[in-house]
N, C-alpha and C positions, 0 to 999 in steps of 0.2 A: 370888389364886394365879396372876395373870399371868405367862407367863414371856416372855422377851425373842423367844422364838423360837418361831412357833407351824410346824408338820411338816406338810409338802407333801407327800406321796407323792412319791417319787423321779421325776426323769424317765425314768432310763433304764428304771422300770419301765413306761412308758409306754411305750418306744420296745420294749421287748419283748412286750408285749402284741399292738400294734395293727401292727406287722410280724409275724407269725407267719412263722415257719418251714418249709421243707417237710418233711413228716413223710413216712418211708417206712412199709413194713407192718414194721417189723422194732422190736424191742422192748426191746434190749440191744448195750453195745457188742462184747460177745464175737459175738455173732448176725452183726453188722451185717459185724467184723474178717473173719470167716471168709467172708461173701459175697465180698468185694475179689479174693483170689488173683491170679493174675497176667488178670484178663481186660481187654480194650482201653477204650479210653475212649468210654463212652457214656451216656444218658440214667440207667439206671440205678445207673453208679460213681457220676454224679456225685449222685444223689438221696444215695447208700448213706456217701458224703466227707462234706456235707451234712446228714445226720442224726447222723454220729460228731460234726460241730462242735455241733450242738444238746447230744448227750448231755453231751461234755464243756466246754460255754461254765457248766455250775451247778458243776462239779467243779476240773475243771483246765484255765485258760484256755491255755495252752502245749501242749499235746493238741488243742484246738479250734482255735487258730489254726494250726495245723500240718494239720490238717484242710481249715478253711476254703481253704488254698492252695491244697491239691491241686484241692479243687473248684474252684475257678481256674482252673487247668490245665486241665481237664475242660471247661472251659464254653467256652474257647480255641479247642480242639481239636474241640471241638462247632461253633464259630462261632455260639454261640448269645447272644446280646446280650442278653439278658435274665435268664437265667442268672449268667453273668457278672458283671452288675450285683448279684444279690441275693449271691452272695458274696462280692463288695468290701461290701457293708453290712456282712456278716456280721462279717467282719475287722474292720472302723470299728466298730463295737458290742464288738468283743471289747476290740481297742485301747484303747476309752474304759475298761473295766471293768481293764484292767491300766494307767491314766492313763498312756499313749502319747497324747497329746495330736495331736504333731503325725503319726502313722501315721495315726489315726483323720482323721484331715484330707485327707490325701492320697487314702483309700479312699472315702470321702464325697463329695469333688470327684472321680475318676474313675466313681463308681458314675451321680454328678447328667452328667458329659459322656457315659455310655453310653446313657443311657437318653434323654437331648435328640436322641440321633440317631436315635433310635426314633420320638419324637417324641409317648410313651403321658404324659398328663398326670399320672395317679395315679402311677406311677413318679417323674417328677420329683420331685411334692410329697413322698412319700417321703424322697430324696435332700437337696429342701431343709432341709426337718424337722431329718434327720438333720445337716446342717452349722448349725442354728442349735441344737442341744443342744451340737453343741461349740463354739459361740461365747460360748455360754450358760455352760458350765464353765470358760472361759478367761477370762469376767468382762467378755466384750465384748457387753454387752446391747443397745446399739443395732444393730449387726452380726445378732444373735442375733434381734432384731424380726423386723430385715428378712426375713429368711431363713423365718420363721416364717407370715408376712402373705404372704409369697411361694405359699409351701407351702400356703397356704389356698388361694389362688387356683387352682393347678391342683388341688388335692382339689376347688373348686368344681366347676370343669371335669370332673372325672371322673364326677362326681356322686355320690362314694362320703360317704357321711352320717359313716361313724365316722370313717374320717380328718380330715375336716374339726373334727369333734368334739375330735379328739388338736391340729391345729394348736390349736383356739380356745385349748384350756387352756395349752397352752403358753406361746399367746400371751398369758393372764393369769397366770401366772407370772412373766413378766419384768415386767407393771406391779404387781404385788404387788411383787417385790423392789426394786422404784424408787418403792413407796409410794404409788402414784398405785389407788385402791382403786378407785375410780371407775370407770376402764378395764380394771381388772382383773375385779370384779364383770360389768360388761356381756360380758367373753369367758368368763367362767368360766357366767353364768346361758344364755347363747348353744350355750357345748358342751352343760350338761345339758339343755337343750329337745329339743336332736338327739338324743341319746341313750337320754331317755323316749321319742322318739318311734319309736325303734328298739327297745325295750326290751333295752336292754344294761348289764344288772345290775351289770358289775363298773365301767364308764364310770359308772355313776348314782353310785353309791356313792363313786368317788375326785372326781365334777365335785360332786355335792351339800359332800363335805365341804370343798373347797375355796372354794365358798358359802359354807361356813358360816363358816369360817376367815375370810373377810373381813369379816360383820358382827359378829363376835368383835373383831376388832380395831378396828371402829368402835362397840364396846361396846353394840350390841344386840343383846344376850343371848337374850332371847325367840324373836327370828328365826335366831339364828345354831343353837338350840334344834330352832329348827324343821328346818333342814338337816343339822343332826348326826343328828337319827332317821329321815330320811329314808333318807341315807347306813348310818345302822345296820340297816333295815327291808332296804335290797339286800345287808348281808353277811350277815344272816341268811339271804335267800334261798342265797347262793352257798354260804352254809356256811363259810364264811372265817374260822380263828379267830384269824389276825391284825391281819384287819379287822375282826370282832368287837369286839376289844380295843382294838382302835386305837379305835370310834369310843363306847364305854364310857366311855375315858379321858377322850372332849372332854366329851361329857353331862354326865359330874363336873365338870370344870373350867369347864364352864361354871352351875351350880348352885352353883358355891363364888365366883363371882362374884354370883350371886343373894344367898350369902350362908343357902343352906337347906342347913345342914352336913351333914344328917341323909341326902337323898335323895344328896346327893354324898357320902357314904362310901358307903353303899348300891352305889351306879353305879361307884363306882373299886375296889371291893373287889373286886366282880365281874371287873372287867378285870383286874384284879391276877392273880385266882386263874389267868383263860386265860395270863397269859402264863408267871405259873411254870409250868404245865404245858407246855407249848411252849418254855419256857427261851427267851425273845427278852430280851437282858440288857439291854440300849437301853429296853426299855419296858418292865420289871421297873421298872429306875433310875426313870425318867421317872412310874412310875403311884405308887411307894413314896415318892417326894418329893412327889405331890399330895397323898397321903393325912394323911402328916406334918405337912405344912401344915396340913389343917383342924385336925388332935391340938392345932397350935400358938395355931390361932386359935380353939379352944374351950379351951385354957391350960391339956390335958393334956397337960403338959410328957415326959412319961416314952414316954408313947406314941409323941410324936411324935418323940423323941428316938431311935426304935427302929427309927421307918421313914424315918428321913433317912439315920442312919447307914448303913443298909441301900443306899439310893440313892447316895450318896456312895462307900462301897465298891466296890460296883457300877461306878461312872462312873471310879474308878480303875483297874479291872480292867481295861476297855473302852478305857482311856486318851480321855473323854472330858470333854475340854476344859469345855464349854460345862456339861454335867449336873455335872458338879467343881466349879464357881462356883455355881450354884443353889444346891445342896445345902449345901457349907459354908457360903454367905450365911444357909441357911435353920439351922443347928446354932449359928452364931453365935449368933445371935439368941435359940436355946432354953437353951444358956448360959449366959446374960446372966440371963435370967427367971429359972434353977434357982442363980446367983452361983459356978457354976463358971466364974470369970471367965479362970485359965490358959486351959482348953478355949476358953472364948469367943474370946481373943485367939489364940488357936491356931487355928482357923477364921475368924477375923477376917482375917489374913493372906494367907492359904489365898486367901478371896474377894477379897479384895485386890488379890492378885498373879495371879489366872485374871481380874478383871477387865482389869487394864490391859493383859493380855496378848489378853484378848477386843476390849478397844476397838482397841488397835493393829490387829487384823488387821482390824478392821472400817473404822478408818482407812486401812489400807492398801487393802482392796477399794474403799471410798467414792474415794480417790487413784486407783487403778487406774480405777476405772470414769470419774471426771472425764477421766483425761488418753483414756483409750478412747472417750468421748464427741467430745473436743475433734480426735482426731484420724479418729475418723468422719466430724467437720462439716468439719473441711479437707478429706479426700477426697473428703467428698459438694463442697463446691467446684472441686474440681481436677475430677473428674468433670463437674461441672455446665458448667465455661469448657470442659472440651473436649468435650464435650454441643454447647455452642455451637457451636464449632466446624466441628464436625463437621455439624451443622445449615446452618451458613453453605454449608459446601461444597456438601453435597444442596442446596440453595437454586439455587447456582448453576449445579450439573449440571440441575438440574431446569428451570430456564427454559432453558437450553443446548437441551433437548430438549424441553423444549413449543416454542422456534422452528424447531427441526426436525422435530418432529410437524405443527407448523402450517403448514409448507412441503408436506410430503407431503401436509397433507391437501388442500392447495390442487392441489396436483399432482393429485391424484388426483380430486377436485370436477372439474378441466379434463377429463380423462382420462375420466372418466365419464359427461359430457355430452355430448363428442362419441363417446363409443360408444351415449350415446341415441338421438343426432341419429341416427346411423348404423341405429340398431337400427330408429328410428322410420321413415326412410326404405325399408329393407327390406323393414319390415311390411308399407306404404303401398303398395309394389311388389308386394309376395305377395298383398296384397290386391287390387288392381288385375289382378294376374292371373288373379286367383282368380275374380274376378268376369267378364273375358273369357271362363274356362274355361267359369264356370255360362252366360252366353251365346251362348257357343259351340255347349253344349249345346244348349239351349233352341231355336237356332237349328235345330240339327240335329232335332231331338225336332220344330220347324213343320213343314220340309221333309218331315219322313217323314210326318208326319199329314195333308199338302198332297198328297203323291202318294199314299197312301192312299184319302182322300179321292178323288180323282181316279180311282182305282184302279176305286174302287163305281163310282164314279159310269159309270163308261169299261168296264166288263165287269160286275164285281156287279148292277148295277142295269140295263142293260140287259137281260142274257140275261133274266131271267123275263119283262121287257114281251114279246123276242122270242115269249117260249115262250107268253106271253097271246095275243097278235097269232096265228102261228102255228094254237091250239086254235080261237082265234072265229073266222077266217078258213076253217080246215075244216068249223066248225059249218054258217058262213052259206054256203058255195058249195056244200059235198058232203052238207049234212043230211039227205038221203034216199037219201044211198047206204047208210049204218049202220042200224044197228039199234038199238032203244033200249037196250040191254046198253050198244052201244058207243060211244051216244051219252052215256049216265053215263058209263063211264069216263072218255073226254073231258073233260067237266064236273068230274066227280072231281079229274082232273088239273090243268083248270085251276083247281077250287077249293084244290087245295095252294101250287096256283103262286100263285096270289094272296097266302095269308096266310102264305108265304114272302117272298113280296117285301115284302110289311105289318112284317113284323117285322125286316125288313132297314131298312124308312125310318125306324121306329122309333127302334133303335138308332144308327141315322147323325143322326136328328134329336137324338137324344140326347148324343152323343159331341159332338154339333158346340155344343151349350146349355151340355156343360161346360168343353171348350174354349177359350170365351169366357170362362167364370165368371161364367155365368149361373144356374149351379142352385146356391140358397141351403137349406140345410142346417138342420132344427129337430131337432133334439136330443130324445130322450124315454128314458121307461122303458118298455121294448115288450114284451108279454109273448111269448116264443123262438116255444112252439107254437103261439099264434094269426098270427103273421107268416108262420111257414112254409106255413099251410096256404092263405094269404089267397093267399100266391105261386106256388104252385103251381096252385091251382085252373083259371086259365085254359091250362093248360097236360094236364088231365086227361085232353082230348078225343085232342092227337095220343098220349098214351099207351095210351089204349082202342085206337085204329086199330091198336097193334102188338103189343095184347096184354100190355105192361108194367105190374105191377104196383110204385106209387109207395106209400111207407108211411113216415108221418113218426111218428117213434118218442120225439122231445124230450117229457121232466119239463115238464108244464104249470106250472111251478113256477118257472124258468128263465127270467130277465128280462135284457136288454139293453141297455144306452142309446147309440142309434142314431139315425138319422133315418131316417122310416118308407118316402119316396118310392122312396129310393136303395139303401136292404135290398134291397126288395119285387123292383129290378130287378135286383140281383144274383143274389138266389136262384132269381126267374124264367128269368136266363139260364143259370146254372147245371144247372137242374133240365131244359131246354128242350135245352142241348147234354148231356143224359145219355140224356133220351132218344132224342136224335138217331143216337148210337154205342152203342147196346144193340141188341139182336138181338131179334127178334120171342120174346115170352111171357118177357124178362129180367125184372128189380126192382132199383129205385131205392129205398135206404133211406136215413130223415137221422133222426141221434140226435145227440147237444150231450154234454157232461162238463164240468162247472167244474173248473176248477184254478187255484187261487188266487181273482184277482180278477178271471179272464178266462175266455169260456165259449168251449171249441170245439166250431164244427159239423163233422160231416164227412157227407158228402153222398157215396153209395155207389153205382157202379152194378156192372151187370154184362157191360158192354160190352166192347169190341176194347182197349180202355187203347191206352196212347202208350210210342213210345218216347223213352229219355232226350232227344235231338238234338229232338224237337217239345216234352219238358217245359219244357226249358232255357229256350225262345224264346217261351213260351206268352204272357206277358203283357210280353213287349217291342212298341212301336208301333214299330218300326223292322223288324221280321220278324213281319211277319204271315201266322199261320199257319190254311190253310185248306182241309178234306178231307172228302169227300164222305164222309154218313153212310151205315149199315147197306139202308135202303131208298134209297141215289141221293139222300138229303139236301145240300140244300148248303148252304152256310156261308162266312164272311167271317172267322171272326178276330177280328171287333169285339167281342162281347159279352165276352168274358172280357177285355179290354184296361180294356172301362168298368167289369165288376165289379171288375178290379184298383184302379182308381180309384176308385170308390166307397167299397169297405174302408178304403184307407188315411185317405179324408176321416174317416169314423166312427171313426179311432183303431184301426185293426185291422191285422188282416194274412193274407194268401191263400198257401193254395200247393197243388198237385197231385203225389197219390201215384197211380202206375201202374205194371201189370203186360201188355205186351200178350200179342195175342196168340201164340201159336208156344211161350212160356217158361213153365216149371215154377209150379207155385205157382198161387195162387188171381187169375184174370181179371178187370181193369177198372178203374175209375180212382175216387181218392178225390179229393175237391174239401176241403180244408178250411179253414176260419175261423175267426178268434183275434176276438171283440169284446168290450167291457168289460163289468164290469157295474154296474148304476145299482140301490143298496139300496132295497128295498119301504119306502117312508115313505107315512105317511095323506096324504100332503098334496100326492102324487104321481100324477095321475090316470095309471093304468096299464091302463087299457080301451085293446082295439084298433078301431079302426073302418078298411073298408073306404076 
């Protein structure tokens, strides 16, 4: 029961599916007329133009395209490019359906140049699509490829699945219609993979059955079986009782190829019934000639004789050609077997003359499409030599400008070396100066530390020997003019004088050992409270004489990593100048606070504090600053210069908060220090010894 033509699903019903229209909320075209009135053009006229073309593109195309224009205008006026574009479709899709071939051509090539300046790739593919369906009905299939192959490529691009899906089929359509099944199968099995994998019932259902449609024609039946109820399993989901029927029809027709006459009445009776009801006359004809057929090939002549006629009627009503030849080839024939031989040759004719009129036009198309072929491959050659061409030229602009690239860049290679040379020079100079600068300093920084130095030695250091000289000179001449009261005090005196000037040679022996960079640095983890108390100690005596109480308040818990020599004489001298400017029955407190990775002490007393003009200069060796203490103490300035020095070796950092005295607020000066700290690990001996 093969027939010569086996039924595609239309493309334009493709191109109306998979473009969807913009839908407004509005539900009717009376609804829709009454929003229009006279208001200005804006997003919503043109949605309100737009939905009347939807309403009337199934009705009256002459309403719709009368529609589609104004939304033109609107989209214009909008400057909306996008817009714009989907109603030049619009138009080109109406065009096609009132066969304005060439209108529809001109809206499709304007819609595909709006949207190229957009530059949105799924628009494109759209557009292209859209000009290979009408090159596709104007019988110019290689044209029609192209445009199609094209269209895939930006739907790849856009990554949209279902259009890619609409190009594949398309694009096996045109090799179905050039017979080539092979490439048509590989695009048609390509869309429905995308399609399953989107689950899009109404794509499954039109790519399945155009599956099946091509192993039907390479007469495997069983498999093309298999894609007809696939295709029939998705109209059932959708409910679709034209695709219902439609895919009924193939089931049968392909079981009457089987040759099981039985399940094929069964399956075509069925589809028969949906479409009388639905009154689709095309496939009324088309299901009432299958069935006839089997009546004929199980040689119940009368039966079949009843639903050919039927088909036959039908395809003359419809004025269809193609069903008109079937049908009376298929009454001939019943005829002939019943020896109503008038009738037969009366239908004989009939088939006859709808053949040669079928072959011509199929000659004609086959003619059509050869000289459409022949003159695609000349264009695609004339194309191709001025392809060359045009290649040649960019050829020889392009080395034109790589020798003038090549030149700049040499220019610029010169150009940039000697701004090296230049830069390098510079550097070399900034450096050179830089290093003059640091010596300069450094220079400066000898000299002060040379007269410093000098300074002790020339006043510091003398006065106490004076003041020793001096007491033992009155001991040993006038010893018996005092009294013993007043020969202690004496003694007294000179016992401070002494272990003043002790701790003056001290710190000068010591200043002058670093100086050199002589005192080598060991590094440890020191426990905070054991160092501070180890430094203070020697220091406990002159705080008894003034009645100062010293209270060291650090978390036993509280570690360091310092070197222990050089703390011990920070904190010593620190702790030695607090009590030197504290006032008799004061206190010196020292407590630590980690923050972060760094522990501050701060070292408190309750003395005279400083003013700013003596903080500022406190640890410069260039201004040394030096003031007698609460009891007539005196001082050099040294010790806080070398604990500044000491700190920074250990990675730290000093500075003094003071209030003195005469101003509001709480009296005396804070000493405090930033040192790191070194994590408690086993493996880390962190005992302090003296």
């Amino acid at each position: 029961m093969r027939v010569n033509k086996l039924h595609i699903y239309p493309i334009i019903v493709w191109l109306i599916l998979i473009f969807p229209v913009e839908l407004s909320a509005f539900v009717n075209i009376d609804s829709l007329k009454q929003k229009i009135n006279t208001r200005k053009a804006d997003t919503n006229l043109y949605k309100i133009y737009f939905s009347l073309t939807d309403e009337y593109m199934n009705t009256e195309l002459d309403s719709a395209l009368y529609y589609s224009q104004l939304s033109q205008e609107v989209a214009r006026q909008l400057n909306d490019i996008k817009k714009l574009g989907k109603a030049m479709t619009n138009s080109g899709i109406i065009y096609i359906m009132m066969n304005n071939s060439d209108k529809a051509f001109e809206c499709f090539s304007e819609s595909l140049k709006l949207y190229k300046s957009i530059g949105d790739p799924e628009l494109i593919g759209e557009s292209l699509n859209n000009l290979g369906i009408y090159y596709n009905q104007m019988s110019q299939l290689p044209a029609s490829l192209e445009h199609y192959l094209e269209a895939l490529n930006h739907f790849e691009l856009s990554g949209n699945i279902r259009k890619q899906a609409l190009a594949c089929n398309n694009i096996g359509i045109i090799f179905y219609d050039q017979k080539e099944y092979n490439n048509a199968l590989h695009y048609y099995q390509k869309a429905l993979n995308m399609l399953i994998g989107i689950d899009n019932d109404e794509g499954i259902a039109i790519a399945s059955n155009n599956v099946g449609n091509v192993y039907f024609q390479n007469n495997s039946y069983d498999t093309a079986l298999l894609f007809y109820n696939q295709s029939y399993n998705s109209e059932i989901k959708r409910k679709s009782p034209y695709g219902i029927a439609h895919e009924l029809n193939k089931i049968g027709e392909v079981y009457f190829e089987l040759k099981n006459y039985q399940v094929a009445l069964d399956t075509l009776s069925k589809s028969l019934k949906i479409r009388r009801e639905i009154n689709i006359e095309p496939g009324i004809s088309e299901t009432s000639l299958a069935i006839g057929k089997i009546y004929l090939a199980l040689n119940e002549l009368e039966v079949a004789e009843r639903y050919c006629l039927e088909a036959y009627n039908l395809a003359v009503k419809i004025n269809s050609e193609f069903w008109i030849n079937a049908a009376s080839g298929s009454l001939a024939c019943i005829y002939e077997k019943m020896q109503k031989y008038h009738d037969a040759l009366m239908f004989h004719k009939i088939f006859k003359s709808t053949s040669d009129s079928l072959v011509k036009a199929q000659n004609i198309k086959e003619s059509t499409q050869i000289e459409m072929k022949y003159e695609f491959k000349q264009q695609q050659l004339a194309d191709s030599l001025i392809h060359k061409a045009a290649i040649s030229r960019q050829r020889k602009i392009l080395i034109i400008c790589l020798i003038i690239i090549g030149l700049v860049i040499l220019l610029s290679v010169f150009i940039y070396n000697q701004y090296r040379v230049k830069k390098k020079m510079t550097i070399l100079l900034e450096q050179k100066n830089k290093l003059i600068s640091e010596h300069e300093e450094q220079l400066k920084e000898a000299i002060a530390t040379k007269d410093k130095f000098f300074s002790i030695i020339a006043h510091d250091l003398i006065s106490p020997f004076n003041s020793i000289l001096g007491f033992t000179q009155i001991l040993f001449n006038e010893y018996d003019e005092y009294n013993e009261d007043e020969r202690k005090k004496i003694i007294g005196n000179l016992a401070v004088t002494s272990e003043n000037t002790l701790s003056l040679l001290q710190n000068l022996l010591t200043w002058s050992r670093s100086q050199q960079g002589k005192i080598k640095l060991t590094k440890a983890s020191l426990n905070l409270h054991e160092l501070v108390d180890k430094s203070l100690s020697g220091y406990l005596g002159a705080a008894n004489l003034k009645n100062i109480r010293v209270s060291n308040t650090i978390d036993v818990g509280f570690y360091v990593f310092a070197d222990l020599d050089t703390m011990r004489t920070v904190f010593g001298n620190i702790i030695s100048n607090g009590i030197k400017f504290t006032h008799f029955g004061g206190t010196i407190t020292i407590n630590a606070v980690l923050i972060n990775d760094m522990v501050e002490i701060s070292i408190r007393d309750t003395g005279v504090g400083m003013e700013k003009s003596i903080m500022d200069n406190l640890f410069k060796v260039d201004r040394f600053i030096s003031t007698i203490g609460t009891e007539n103490e005196q001082g050099t300035g040294l010790g806080l210069i070398i604990c500044e020095e000491f700190v920074k070796k250990n990675n730290g950092k000093i500075w003094v908060e003071s209030v003195p005295e005469g101003v509001s607020g709480e009296k005396g000066s804070i000493f405090k220090i930033c040192l790191p700290v070194n994590p408690v690990d086993s493996n880390i001996d962190t005992s302090f010894s003296a």
